[in-house]
N, C-alpha and C positions, 0 to 999 in steps of 0.2 A: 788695926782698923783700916788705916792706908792702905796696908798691905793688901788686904781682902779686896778695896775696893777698885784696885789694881787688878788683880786676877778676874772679879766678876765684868770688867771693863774690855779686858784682853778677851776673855772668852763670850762677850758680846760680839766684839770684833771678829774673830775667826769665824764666828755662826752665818755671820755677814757676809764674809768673803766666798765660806762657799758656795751657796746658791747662785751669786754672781760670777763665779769660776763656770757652774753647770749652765746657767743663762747663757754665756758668750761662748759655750761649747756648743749649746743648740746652735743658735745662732750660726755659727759656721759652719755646720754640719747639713744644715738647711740649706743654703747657699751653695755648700759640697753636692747635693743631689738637685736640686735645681740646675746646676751647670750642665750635669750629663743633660737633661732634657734641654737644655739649650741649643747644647754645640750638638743634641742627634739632629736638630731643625738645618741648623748651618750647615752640615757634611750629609748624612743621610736622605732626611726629605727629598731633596733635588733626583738620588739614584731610586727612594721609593717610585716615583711619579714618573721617572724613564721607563722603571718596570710595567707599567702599565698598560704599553702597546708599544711595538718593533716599531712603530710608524712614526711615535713621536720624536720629533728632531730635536737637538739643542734649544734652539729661537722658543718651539712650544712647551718643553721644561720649563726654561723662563721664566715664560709666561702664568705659566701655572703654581710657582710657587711663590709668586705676589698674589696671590690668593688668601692664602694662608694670613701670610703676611698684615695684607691690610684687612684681614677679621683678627689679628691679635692690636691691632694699630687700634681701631673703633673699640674693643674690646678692652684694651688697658686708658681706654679714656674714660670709659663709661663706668668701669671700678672704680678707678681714682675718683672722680666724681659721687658717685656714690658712697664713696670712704670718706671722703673728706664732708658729703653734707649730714650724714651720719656719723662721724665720729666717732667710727668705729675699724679697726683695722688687722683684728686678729682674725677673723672669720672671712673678712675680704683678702686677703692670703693665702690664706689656709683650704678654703671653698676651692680658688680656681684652683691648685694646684694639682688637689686629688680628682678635681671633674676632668683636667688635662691628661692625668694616669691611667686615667679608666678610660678615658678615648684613646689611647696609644696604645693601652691591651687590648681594648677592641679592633685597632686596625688591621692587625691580622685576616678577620672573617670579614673586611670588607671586598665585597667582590666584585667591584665596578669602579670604573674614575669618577663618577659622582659621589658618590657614596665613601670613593677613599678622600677625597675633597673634600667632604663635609665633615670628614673625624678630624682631618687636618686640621681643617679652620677652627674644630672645637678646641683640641689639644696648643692651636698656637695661641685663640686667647685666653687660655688657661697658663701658658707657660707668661703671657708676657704681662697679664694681668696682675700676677702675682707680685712683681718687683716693688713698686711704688709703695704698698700700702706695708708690706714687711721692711721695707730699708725706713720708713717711718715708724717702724716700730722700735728702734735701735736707741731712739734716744730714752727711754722706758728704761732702759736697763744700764746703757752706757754715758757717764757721767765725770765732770773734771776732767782730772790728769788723764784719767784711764782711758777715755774714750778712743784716743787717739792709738793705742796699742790695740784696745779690742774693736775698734774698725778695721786695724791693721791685720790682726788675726783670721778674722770673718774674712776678711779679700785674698788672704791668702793661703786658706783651707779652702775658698771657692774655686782659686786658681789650680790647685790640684786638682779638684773635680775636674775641670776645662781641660787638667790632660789625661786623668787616669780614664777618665769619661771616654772618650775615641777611641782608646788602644784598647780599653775592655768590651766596648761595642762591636769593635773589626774583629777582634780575636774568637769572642763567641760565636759570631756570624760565619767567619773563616772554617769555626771548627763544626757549625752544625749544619751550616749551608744556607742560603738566602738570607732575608734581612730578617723573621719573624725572635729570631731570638734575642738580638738585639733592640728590635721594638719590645719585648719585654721584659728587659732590663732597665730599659729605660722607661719605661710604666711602671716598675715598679719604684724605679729612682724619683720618681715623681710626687707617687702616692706615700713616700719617705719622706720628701720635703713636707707635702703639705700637713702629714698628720705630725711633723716637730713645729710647726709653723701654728697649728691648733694644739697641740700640748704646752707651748712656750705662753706662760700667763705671765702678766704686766700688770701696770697699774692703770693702763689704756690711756695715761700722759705722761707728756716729757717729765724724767725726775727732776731738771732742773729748768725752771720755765724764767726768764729773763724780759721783766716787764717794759712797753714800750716807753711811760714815764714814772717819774720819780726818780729817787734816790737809795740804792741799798746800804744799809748799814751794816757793820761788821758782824752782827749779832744774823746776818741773812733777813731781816726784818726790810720791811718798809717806812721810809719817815713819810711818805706823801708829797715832800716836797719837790715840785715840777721840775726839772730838768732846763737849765737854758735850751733854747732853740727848739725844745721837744715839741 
């Protein structure tokens, strides 16, 4: 009888572990294509917006790519904001990511600096709006001892993205000519993040929430009784 209830215990266990194996593999995989679309803003955007006229100088690139900028700046405020009075955080991820994808395959057929301007500004507050409300999603799933290797994980499958990301950008672009092929690669690296960012289901709160007073007991329970100083 021990024996059995040993085994049905153990095989609870492992049922457990793998969805939380598959969870912190999204998770860093989401963060892995999220990167390209970062670092094409940091390296690319700048030479997009020079192509746009022989006449624009340095000083007016610049200028032009604080643009972008401060509509993902207004843009990841007003998510976050929204996320947080809503209480909701998988759809506020997941939304800008792929609204950012689809504005970076569209920039292709924009055919003006307005109009490449304004896909910009779409595509940056979709890339920057994304962060906040998915790195609060982490505690959903990452808990204890673990947390600390599968943060570790996710930062470090993202830092991959951040280099394979540029040398697959340059190499397509090198091998098909202008920037269009690398813009969508990178739209499509996008619309990757945000549909693993909407297929990663949670319990929509932290697993382990850490109350402001009282006392835990070893049992994980609550006795009520106030905390000095609390």
């Amino acid at each position: 009888m021990t024996n059995t209830s040993a085994s049905s215990a153990a095989g609870r266990a492992r049922h457990r572990v793998r969805p939380r194996k598959v969870q912190n593999s999204s998770l860093a995989l989401t963060v892995f294509w999220w990167d390209i679309g970062l670092y094409w803003m940091n390296f690319w955007m700048p030479q997009k917006l020079k192509s746009l006229s022989s006449l624009y100088s340095n000083t007016t690139v610049g200028m032009l790519v604080v643009i972008p900028q401060l509509a993902g700046l207004i843009g990841m405020v007003l998510v976050s904001r929204s996320s947080d009075h809503r209480q909701e955080r998988r759809f506020h991820a997941a939304v800008p990511a792929i609204i950012g994808g689809i504005a970076l395959l569209l920039l292709p057929a924009a055919d003006s600096p307005i109009l490449t301007i304004t896909v910009l500004n779409i595509m940056a507050v979709g890339v920057y709006s994304f962060l906040a409300p998915f790195c609060s999603r982490w505690s959903e799933f990452l808990t204890g001892s673990a947390a600390a290797a599968g943060i570790a994980l996710i930062n470090s499958v993202g830092n991959v993205g951040a280099f394979v990301g540029p040398y697959a950008i340059g190499a397509i672009d090198q091998r098909i000519g202008g920037f269009n092929g690398g813009i969508v690669f990178t739209g499509l690296s996008l619309l990757s993040c945000g549909t693993l960012a909407l297929l990663l289901r949670g319990t929509g709160k932290p697993a382990l929430s850490i109350p402001a007073r009282g006392r835990i007991l070893p049992n994980g329970q609550m006795d009520g009784t106030k905390v000095a100083g609390a």
